[in-house]
C-alpha positions in Angstrom: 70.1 156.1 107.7 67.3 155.0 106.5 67.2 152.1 103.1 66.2 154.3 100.7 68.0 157.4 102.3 71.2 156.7 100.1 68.9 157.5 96.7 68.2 161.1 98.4 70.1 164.0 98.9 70.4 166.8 101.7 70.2 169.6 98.8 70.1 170.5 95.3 71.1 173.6 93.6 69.4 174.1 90.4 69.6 177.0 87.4 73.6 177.7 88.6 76.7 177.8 85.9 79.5 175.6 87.1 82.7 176.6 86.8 85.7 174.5 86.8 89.1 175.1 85.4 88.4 173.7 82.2 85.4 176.2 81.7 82.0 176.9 82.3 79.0 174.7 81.9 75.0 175.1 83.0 75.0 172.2 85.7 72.8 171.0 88.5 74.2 169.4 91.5 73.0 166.9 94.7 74.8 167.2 97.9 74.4 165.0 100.6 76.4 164.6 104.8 78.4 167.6 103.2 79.9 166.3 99.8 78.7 166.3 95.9 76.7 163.0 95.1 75.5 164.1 91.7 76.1 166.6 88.9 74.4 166.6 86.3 70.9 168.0 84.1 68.4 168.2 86.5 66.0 165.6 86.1 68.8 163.6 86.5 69.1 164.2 90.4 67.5 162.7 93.1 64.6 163.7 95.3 66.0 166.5 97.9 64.7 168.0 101.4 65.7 171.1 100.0 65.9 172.6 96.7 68.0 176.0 95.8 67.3 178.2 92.5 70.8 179.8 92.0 70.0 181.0 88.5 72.2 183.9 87.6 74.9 182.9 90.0 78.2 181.1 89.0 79.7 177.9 91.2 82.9 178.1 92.3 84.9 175.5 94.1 85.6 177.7 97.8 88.5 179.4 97.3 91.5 178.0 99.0 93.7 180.6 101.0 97.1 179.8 101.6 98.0 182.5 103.9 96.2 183.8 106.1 97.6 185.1 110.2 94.5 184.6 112.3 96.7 186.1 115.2 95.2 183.5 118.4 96.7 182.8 120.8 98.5 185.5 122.1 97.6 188.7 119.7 93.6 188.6 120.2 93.3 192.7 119.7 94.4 192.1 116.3 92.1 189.1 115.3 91.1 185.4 116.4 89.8 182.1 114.8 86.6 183.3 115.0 86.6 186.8 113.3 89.3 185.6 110.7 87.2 183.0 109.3 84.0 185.1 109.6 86.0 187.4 107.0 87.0 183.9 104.9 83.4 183.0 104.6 82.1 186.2 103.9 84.8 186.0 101.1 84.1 183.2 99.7 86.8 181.3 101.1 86.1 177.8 102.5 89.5 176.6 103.3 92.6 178.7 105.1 95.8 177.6 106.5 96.9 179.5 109.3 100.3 180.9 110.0 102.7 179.8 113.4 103.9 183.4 114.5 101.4 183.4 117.4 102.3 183.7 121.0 103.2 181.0 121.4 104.5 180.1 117.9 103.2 176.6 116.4 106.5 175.4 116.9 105.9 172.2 119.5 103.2 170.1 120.3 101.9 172.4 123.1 101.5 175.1 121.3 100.0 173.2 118.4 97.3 171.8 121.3 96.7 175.5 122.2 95.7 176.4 118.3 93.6 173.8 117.6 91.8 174.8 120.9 91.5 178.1 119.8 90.2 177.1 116.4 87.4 175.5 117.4 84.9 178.2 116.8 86.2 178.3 113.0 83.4 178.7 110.6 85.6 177.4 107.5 87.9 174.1 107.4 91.8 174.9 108.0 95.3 173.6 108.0 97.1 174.6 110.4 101.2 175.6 110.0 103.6 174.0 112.0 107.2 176.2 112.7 110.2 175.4 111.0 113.1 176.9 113.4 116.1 176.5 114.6 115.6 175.5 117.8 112.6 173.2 116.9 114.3 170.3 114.4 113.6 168.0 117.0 109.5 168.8 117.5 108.9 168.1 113.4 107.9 164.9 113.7 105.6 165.1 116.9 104.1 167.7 114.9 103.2 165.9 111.9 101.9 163.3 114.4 100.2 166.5 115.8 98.2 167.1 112.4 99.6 170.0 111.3 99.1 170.5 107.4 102.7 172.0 105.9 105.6 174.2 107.5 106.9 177.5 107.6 109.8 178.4 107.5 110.7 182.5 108.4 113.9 182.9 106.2 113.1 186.8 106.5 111.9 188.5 109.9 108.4 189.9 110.1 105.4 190.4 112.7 106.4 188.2 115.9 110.2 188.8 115.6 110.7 185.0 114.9 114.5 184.3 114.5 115.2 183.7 110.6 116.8 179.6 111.0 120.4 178.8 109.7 120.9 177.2 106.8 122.5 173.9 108.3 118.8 174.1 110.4 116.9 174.8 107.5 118.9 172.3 105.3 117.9 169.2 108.3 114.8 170.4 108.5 114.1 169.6 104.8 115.5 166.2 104.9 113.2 165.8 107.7 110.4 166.5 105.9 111.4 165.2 102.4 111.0 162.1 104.3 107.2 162.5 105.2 106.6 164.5 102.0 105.2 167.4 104.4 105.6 170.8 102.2 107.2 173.7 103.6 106.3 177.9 102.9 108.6 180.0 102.8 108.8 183.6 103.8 111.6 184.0 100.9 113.5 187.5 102.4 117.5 186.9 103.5 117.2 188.0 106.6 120.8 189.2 106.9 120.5 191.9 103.8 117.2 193.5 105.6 118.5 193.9 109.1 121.8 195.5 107.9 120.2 197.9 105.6 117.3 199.0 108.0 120.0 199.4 110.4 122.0 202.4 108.2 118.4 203.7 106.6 117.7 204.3 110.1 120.9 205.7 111.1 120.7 207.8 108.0 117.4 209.7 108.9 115.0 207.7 106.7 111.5 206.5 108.3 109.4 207.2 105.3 107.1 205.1 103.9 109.8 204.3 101.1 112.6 203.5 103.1 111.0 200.3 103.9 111.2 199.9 100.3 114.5 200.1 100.0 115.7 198.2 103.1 113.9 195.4 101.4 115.6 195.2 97.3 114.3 192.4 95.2 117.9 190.5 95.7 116.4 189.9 99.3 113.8 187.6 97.8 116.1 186.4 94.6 118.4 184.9 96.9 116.4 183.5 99.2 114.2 182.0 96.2 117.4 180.3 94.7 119.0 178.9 98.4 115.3 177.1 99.0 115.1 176.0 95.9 119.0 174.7 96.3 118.5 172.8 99.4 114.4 171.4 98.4 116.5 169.8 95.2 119.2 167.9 97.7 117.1 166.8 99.9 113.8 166.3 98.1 111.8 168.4 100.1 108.7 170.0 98.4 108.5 173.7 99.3 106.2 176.5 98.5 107.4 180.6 98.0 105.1 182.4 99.9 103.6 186.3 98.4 105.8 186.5 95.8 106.5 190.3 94.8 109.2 191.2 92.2 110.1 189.9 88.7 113.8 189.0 90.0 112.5 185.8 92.2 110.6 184.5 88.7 113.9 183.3 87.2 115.3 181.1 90.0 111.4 180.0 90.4 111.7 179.1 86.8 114.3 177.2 87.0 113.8 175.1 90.1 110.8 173.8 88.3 112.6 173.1 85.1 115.4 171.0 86.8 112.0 169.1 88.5 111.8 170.4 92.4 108.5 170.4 93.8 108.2 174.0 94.4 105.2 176.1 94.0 104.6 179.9 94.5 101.5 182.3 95.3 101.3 185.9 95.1 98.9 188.4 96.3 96.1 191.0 95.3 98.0 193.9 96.6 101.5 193.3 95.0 99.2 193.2 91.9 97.4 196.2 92.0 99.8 198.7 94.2 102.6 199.8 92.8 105.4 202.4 94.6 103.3 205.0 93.9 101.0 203.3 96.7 103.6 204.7 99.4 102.9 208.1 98.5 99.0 208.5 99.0 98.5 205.6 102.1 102.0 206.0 103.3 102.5 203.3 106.6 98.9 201.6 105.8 100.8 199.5 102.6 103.5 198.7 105.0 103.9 194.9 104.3 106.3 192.2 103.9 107.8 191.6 101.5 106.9 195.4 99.7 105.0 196.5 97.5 107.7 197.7 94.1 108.0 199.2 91.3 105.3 198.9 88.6 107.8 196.4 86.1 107.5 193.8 89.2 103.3 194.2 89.2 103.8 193.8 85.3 106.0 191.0 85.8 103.4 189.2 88.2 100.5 189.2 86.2 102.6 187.5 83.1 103.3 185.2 85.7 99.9 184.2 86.9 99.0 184.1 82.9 101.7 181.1 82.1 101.6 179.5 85.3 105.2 180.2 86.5 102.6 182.1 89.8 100.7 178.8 90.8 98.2 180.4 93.2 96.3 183.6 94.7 96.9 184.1 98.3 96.4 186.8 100.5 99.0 186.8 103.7 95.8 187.9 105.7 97.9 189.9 108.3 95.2 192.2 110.8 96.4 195.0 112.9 94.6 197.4 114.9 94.1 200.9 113.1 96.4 202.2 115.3 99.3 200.0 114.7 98.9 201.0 111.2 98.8 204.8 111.1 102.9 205.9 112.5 104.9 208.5 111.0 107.8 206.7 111.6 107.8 203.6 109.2 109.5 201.7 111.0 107.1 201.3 114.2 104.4 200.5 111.7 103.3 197.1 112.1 103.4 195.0 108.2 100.6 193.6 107.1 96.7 194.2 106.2 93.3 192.2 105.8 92.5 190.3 102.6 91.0 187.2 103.3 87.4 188.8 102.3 88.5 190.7 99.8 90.9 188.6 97.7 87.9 187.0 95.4 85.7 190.5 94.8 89.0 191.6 93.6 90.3 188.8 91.2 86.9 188.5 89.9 86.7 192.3 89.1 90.6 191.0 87.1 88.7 188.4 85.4 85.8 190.9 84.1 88.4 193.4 82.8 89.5 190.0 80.7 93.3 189.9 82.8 92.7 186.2 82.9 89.5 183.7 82.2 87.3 182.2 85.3 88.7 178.9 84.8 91.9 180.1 85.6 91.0 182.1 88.5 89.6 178.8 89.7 92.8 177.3 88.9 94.8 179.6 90.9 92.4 179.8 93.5 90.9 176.1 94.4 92.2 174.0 92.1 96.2 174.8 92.4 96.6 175.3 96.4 94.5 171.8 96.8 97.0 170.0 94.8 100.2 171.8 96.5 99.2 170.6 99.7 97.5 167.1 99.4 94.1 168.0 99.5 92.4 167.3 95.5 90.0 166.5 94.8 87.9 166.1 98.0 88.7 170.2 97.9 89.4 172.6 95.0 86.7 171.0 92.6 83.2 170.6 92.3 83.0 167.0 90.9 81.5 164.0 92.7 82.9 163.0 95.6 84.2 166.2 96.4 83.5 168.4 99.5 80.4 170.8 98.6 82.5 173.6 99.4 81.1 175.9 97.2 81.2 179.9 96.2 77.8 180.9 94.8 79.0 184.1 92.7 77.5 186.9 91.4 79.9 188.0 88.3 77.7 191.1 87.5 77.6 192.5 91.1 78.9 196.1 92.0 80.5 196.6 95.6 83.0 199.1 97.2 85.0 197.6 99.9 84.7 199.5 103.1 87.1 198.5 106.1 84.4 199.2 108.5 82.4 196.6 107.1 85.4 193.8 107.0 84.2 190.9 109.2 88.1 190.5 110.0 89.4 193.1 114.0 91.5 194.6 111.3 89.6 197.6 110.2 91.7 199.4 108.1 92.6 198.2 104.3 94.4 199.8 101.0 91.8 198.6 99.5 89.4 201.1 100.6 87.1 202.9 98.2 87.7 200.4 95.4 84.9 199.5 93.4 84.3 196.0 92.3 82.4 193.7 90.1 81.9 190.0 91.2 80.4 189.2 94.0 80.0 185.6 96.6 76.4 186.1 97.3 76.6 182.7 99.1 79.3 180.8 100.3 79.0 177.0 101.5 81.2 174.6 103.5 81.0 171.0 103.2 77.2 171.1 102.6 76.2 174.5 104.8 75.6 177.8 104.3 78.6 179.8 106.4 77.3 182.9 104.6 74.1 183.5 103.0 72.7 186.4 100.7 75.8 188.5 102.0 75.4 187.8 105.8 77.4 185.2 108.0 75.8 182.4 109.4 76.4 182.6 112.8 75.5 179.2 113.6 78.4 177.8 111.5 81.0 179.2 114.7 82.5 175.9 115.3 81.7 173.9 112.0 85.2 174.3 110.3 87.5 171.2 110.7 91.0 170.7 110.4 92.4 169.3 107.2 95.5 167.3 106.7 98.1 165.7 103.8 95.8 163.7 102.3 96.9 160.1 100.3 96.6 162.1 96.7 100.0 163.6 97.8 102.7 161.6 95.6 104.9 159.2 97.5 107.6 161.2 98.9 111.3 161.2 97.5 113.9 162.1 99.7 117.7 162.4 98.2 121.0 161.7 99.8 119.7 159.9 102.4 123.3 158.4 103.4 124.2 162.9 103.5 121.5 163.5 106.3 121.9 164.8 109.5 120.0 161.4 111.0 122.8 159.3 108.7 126.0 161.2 109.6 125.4 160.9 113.3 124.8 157.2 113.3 128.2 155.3 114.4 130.6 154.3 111.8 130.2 150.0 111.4 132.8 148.5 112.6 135.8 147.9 110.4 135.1 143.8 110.6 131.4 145.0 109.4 132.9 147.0 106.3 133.1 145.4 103.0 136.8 144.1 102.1 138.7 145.5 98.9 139.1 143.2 96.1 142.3 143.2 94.8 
């Protein structure tokens, strides 16, 4: 570096509208070894190598994805690190965090070793997810030495077959973590109510689309909603309800937060825009989990999102090949669907219909998942200091999603056909272009890094420390040692 090189910057975007989630505001901005150094008019900003016009185009914060399965190692027909964040950048997405039902799952430090490996030709930043099981309590630690970013925890089954934990595990794995203030995701479906009902829907004849549907009741999610929520409020653990997709699990969600857990919840674009009618025109193709319902739920949902009960937009990213898709029988289908590329096309399209403002959708899509998991406001803001992670948008541009065009292995989408208005034209990552004027940046293989907890995260509080597993098994002091009774 040379002596005057710390007055200069790499770049400086010029004629662009900032937005933040406070509003909008006609802004230029210096950027320099990948983070904002300036924002401001523009004479205010200092000399530049390289100067960028984006008038006409709005600046996001990259949107952070919460949920994404980028299926390597072990499932590479499907999707790997490479393709999945291709389909992130191209989307406008600058940050993921990746899911452990691989082959292996993230559950030990191996396996963790194996995924980082693999994600080395990532073109956006990531967290990675460490397993919560129940044959894993012990490997938590090591992997939080590892670097993973939060947990998951499978409390219903899904793709990989991963056995759903007991409570007792599920209860010692949150004082575990209460302890190092790591947040844990939750895939909120009692497993118990699922398998026995797709066991007699079966028996009974049904492999329709619906009967997945209905071997999957809202009280599947309700319940598991209020047990997290139960055990994150004993132990202290902070927690996080993963594509949230009925009305019912709002009220337990409600209430944890009013009685002052650290929980937070996401839901998706398709549990907002599908309703059961959806089974009848794409049948097995809008096989997820947990389902798409009724249309009260989708109502429900977008209330939610409005007053903040929904923190976050996710996506639960979840490629298949075509094939594993299209099944008469509902049951072999596999769950799941693209929609890390589409997610922002299709909230923006929401914001232009006037369902919620931009600063909101910034809220919900940068600004709330940076906070959940330790990251603001180096990410999920475009202030200085902050990574110049950064969604150049056109709000005014038409496109009609196409699976054959998806970036992602997963060609096939519900979303086909749709038309939508607001566009990334550009999407940036910690100072360089991973997609620009609509085409990926090939170069950028390799330039995502992985992100952990950072020091913004609050100072953990664990609770009932003398009721843990770790306390209980510890030897009982001697009677000599114990305090004598006053008479």
């Amino acid at each position: 570096m040379t002596p005057d090189s710390q007055f200069h910057a790499d770049l400086v975007v010029v004629g662009g509208t900032i937005a933040s989630e406070t509003g909008t505001h006609s802004a230029a901005l210096a950027i320099r070894d990948g983070a904002i150094i300036a924002v401001g008019t523009p004479d205010a900003m200092p000399p530049a190598r390289e100067t960028l016009d984006a008038s006409g185009l709005h600046l996001l914060p990259g949107a952070i994805d919460a949920h994404v399965h980028f299926r390597e190692p072990g499932y590479t027909h499907k999707e790997d690190w490479g393709t999945g964040t291709a389909a992130a950048a191209m989307g406008g997405v600058t940050t993921v965090f990746e899911m452990p039902n691989t082959n292996p799952p993230t559950g030990t430090p191996d396996a963790l070793a194996l995924k980082l490996k693999a994600a080395e030709k990532a073109h956006v930043d990531f967290g990675i997810y460490g397993l919560l099981a129940e044959d894993n309590i012990d490997q938590l630690e090591a992997l939080i030495d590892g670097g993973v970013a939060a947990f998951k925890c499978f409390m219903g089954n899904t793709f990989g077959n991963l056995p759903s934990p007991s409570t007792g595990a599920m209860l010692e794995g949150f004082e575990i973590l209460a302890k190092h203030g790591m947040r844990c995701s939750l895939h909120a479906e009692t497993a118990s109510i699922m398998a026995w009902r797709q066991r007699k829907l079966a028996a009974a004849g049904r492999h329709d689309p619906l009967a997945h549907l209905a071997s999957r009741p809202a009280v599947v999610a309700t319940e598991a909603v209020a047990r997290a929520a139960i055990l994150a409020e004993w132990t202290g653990a902070r927690i996080h309800v993963l594509h949230i997709s009925s009305a019912d699990e709002l009220r337990p969600l409600r209430e944890a937060k009013a009685r002052g857990v650290d929980i937070t919840g996401e839901t998706c674009p398709h549990y907002l825009l599908f309703d059961e009618h959806a089974y009848e025109t794409l049948g097995s193709i809008i096989r997820v989990n947990p389902p798409v319902r009724e249309k009260h739920h989708q109502t429900a949902l977008w209330e939610a999102l409005s007053d903040g009960t929904i923190d976050m937009i996710a996506t639960d990213h979840a490629p298949h090949d075509p094939a594993e898709k299209r099944r008469d029988d509902i049951w072999t289908a596999d769950c799941g669907f693209p929609g890390v590329e589409t997610q922002m096309q299709l909230m923006l399209t929401a914001v232009n219909e006037g369902r919620f403002t931009l600063a909101e959708y910034v809220r919900m899509s940068a600004g709330a998942p940076a906070r959940a998991f330790g990251l603001f406001p180096r990410k999920g803001a475009l202030t200085v200091g902050s990574d110049a992670d950064i969604a150049f948008v056109d709000m005014r541009r038409r496109h009609v999603i196409r699976a054959a065009e998806l970036h992602s292995r997963g060609k096939i989408t519900p979303f086909e056909g749709m038309e939508t208005v607001g566009l990334p034209i550009h999407t940036m990552v910690r100072g360089r272009f991973a997609m620009r004027d609509r085409r990926l940046c090939a170069e950028t293989a390799g330039w995502g890094r992985s992100v952990r907890r950072a020091q913004a995260m609050p100072t953990p509080q664990p609770r009932n420390l003398d009721q843990t597993m770790e306390a209980v098994l510890r030897p009982p002091a001697p009677a000599s040692a114990r305090p004598r009774a006053v008479a």
